[in-house]
C-alpha positions in Angstrom: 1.2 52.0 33.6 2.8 51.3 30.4 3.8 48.1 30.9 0.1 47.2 32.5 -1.3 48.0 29.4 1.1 46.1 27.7 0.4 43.0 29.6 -3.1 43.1 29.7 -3.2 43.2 25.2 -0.5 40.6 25.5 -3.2 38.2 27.2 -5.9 39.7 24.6 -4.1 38.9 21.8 -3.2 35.2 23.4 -7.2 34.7 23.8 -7.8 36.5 20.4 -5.1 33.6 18.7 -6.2 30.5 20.9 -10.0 31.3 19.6 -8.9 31.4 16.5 -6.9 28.3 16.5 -10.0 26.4 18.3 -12.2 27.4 15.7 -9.6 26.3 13.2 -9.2 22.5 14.6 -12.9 22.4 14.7 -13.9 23.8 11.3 -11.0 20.8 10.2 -13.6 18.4 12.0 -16.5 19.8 10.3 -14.6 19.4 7.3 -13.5 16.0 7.8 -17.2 14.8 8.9 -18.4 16.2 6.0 -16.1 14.4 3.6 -16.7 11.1 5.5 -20.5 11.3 5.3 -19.8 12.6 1.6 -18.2 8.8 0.9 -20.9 7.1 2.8 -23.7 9.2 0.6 -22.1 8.4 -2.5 -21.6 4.6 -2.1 -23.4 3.3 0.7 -26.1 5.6 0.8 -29.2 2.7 1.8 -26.8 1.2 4.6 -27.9 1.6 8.5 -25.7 3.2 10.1 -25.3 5.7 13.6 -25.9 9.6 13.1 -24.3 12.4 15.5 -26.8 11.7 18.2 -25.0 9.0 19.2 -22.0 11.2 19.9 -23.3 14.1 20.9 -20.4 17.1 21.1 -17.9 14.7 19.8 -17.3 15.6 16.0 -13.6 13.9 16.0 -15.6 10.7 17.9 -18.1 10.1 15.2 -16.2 10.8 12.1 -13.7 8.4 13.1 -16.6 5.9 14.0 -18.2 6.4 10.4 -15.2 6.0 8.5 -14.2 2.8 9.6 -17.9 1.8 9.3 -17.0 3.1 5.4 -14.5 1.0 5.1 -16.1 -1.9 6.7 -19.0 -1.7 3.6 -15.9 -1.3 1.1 -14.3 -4.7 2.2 -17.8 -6.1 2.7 -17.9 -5.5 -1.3 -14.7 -6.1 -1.7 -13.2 -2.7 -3.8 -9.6 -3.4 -3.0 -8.0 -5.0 0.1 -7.6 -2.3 3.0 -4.5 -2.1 4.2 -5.6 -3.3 8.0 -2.0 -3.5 9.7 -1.6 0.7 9.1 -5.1 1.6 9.6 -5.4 -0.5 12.9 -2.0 1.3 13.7 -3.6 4.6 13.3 -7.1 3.8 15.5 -5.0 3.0 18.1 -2.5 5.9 18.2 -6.1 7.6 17.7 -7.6 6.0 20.6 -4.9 5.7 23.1 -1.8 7.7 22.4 -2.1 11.0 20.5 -5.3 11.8 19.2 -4.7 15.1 17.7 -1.6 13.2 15.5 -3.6 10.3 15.1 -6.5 11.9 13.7 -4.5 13.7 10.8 -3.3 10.3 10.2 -6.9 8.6 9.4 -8.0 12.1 7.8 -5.8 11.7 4.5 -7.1 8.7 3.9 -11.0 11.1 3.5 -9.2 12.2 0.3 -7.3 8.8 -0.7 -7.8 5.0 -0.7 -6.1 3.3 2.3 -5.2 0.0 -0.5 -2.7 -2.7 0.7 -0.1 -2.6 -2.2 1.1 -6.3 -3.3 4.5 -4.9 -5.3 7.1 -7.7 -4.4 8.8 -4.9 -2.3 11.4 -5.6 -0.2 8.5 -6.6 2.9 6.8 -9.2 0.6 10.1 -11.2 -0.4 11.7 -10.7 2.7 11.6 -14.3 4.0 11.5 -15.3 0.5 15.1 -16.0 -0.6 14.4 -17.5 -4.6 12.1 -14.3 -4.9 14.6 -12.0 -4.3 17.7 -13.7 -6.1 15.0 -13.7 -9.2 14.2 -9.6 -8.6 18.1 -9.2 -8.6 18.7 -11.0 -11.5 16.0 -9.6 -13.9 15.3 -5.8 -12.2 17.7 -3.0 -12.9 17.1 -1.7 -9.4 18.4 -4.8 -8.0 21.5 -6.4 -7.6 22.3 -10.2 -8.0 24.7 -11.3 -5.4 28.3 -12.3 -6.5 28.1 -15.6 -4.9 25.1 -16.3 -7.3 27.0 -14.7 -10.3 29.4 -17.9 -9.6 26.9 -20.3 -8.9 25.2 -19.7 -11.9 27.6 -19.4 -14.1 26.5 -15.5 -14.9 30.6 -14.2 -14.5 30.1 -11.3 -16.9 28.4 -7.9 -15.4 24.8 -8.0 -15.5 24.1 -5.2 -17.3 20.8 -3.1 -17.5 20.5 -4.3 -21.4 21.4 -8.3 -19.8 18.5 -8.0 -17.5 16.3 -6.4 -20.4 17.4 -9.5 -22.7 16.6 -11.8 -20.5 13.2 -10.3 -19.0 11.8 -10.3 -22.6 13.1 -13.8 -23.3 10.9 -14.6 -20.4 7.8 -13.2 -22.0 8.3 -14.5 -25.3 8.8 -18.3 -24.4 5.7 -20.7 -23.4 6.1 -22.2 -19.6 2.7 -23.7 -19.2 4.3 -27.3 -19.9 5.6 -27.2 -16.4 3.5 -28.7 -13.4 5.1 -26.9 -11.0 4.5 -22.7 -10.1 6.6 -22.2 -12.5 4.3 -22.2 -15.2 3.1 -18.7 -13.5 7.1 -17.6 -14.8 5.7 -14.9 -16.8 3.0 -13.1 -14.7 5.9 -13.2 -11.9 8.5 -11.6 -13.7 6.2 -9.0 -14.6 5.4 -8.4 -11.1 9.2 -8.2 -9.9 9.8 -6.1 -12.8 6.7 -3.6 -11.8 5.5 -4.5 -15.5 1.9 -5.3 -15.1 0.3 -2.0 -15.7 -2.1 -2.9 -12.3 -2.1 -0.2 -9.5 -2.0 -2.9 -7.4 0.8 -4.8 -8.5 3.2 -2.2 -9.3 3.2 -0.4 -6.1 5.5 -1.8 -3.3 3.1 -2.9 0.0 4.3 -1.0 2.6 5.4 -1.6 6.1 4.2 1.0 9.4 7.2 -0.2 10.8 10.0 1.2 8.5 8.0 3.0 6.0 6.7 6.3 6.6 3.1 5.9 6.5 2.1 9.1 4.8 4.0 8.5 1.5 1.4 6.1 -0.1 0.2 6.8 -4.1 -2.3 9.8 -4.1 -5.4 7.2 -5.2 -8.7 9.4 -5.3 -11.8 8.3 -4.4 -14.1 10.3 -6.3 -11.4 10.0 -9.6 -9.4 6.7 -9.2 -12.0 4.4 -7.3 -13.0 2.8 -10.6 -9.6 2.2 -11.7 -8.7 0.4 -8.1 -11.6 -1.6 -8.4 -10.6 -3.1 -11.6 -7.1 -3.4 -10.8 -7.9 -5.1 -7.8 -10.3 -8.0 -9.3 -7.6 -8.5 -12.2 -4.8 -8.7 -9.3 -6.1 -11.3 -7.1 -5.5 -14.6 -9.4 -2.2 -13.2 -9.7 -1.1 -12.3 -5.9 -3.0 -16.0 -5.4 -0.4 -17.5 -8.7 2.3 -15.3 -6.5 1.9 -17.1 -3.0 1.9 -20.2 -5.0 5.3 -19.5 -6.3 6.7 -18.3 -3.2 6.0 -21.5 -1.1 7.0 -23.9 -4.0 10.7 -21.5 -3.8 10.7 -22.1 -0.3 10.3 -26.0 0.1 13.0 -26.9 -1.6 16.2 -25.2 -2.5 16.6 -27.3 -5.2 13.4 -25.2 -6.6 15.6 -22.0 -6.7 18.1 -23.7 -8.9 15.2 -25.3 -11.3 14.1 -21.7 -11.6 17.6 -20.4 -12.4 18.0 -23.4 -14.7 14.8 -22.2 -16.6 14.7 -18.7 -16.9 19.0 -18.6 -17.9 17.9 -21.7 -20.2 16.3 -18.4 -22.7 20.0 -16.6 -22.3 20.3 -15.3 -25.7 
C-alpha cells in the first residue's frame, strides 16, 4: 500500500515539475516577444508590419518572424552590417533542426546587436598572404615567419618594443605620395594593430564554422546602439580602403615585397 502511495506522488510531483517547466519555456517566450516588439516600438514604431493574429498560438513563430523583420528595417537604414552568415545559420537550425536550441540562439541577440566584425582576424586575411606577413610583423600577438626574417633581412628577434618602433614609424611618416593602396599604409596598420578605437574595426569578424557563436562583444541596444552606428559609418571608407589593399597584395607578389620595402624603409 506503501509503495502505491508512493508511486502515485511520484507521478504528482512529475506533473507538478513538467507544469512548472512548461510555464517556464513559455513565460521565456512571452519575455522574448516582449523584448522584440520593445525594439520594433522604439525604432520602427510607424513601420507595417504583422501582429499575433497572424500566428495565432505560436509565440516562438511570431517573435522569430518580427525580429528578422527588425533587422530587415536596421539594414534597410543601414545601423551596422548584420552579420547574415550566423544569423541565417541560426533560422535554419531554428526552422529545421532544433528549434528549442535554435531559439536561445536568436534570443541573445533581443539583448545584443548581431554586427559583422571587420577586425583583420584570422577569417579576413586568410587567403590573404601580404596581410598576414604585415600583422606578423607589426602585432605583438603575431609572429613573422623565419623564412621572411631572412628574406627581409630582419635576422635579429622581433621584439615587442621592434614591432612598437616600427608601428609608430608607420604613423608618423606621410604615404599619400604613393599611387598604389599603399597610400592607405597607415589606416591599415592601425586596423592589424586593433588601433582604431572603432567597435567595428577592432573586433575580429567571426566565423560559425570554427568560432563559437555565443562569444560575440556584449553590444547593447538600448546603451551601445548609438556608438555602433557611428562606428559603423566611420568604418566603411576604411573596410572599402582595406579590400583595396588586399587585392592590390594579392595581384602581384612583387606588391608584398614593395610593402616590406616601405614600411622597413622607416626602421629606426
Amino acid at each position: 500500500m506503501l509503495k502505491c502511495k508512493s508511486g502515485i506522488q511520484q507521478k504528482q510531483n512529475t506533473r507538478r515539475f513538467l507544469s512548472l517547466g512548461s510555464v517556464s519555456e513559455q513565460l521565456g517566450l512571452y519575455t522574448g516577444a516582449s523584448k522584440v516588439l520593445g525594439l520594433l516600438d522604439a525604432h520602427f514604431a510607424g513601420e507595417a508590419i504583422c501582429s499575433y493574429k497572424d500566428f495565432p498560438g505560436k509565440w516562438e513563430t511570431f517573435t522569430v518572424t518580427m525580429f528578422y523583420e527588425f533587422l530587415k528595417f536596421v539594414k534597410r537604414d543601414d545601423w551596422f552590417e548584420v552579420d547574415e552568415n550566423l544569423m541565417h545559420w541560426l533560422y535554419d537550425g531554428w526552422l529545421y533542426e532544433d528549434a528549442y536550441y535554435f531559439f536561445e540562439g536568436i534570443s541573445n541577440f533581443f539583448d545584443y546587436m548581431p554586427i559583422r566584425f571587420f577586425g583583420t582576424g584570422s577569417h579576413t586575411i586568410f587567403d590573404n598572404k601580404g596581410l598576414s606577413l604585415l600583422r606578423g610583423l607589426l602585432n605583438a600577438d603575431y609572429l613573422l615567419p623565419s623564412e621572411y626574417l631572412i628574406r627581409y633581412e630582419i635576422y635579429d628577434n622581433i621584439d615587442n618594443k621592434y614591432k612598437r618602433d616600427l608601428y609608430e614609424a608607420t604613423q608618423d611618416n606621410d604615404y599619400e605620395y604613393f599611387r598604389s593602396p599603399l597610400r592607405y599604409l597607415p589606416e591599415i596598420i592601425r586596423v592589424i594593430c586593433k588601433e582604431t578605437d572603432n567597435v567595428i574595426l577592432d573586433n575580429d569578424d567571426k566565423n560559425i564554422e570554427v568560432d563559437d557563436w555565443m562569444i560575440y562583444p556584449m553590444l547593447d541596444w538600448k546603451s551601445d546602439l548609438e556608438m555602433v552606428r557611428r562606428d559603423w559609418q566611420e568604418a566603411k571608407p576604411i573596410i572599402k580602403k582595406l579590400d583595396e589593399f588586399m587585392a592590390w597584395l594579392n595581384d602581384d607578389e612583387a606588391n608584398v615585397d614593395k610593402m616590406f620595402e616601405v614600411v622597413l624603409s622607416y626602421d629606426g
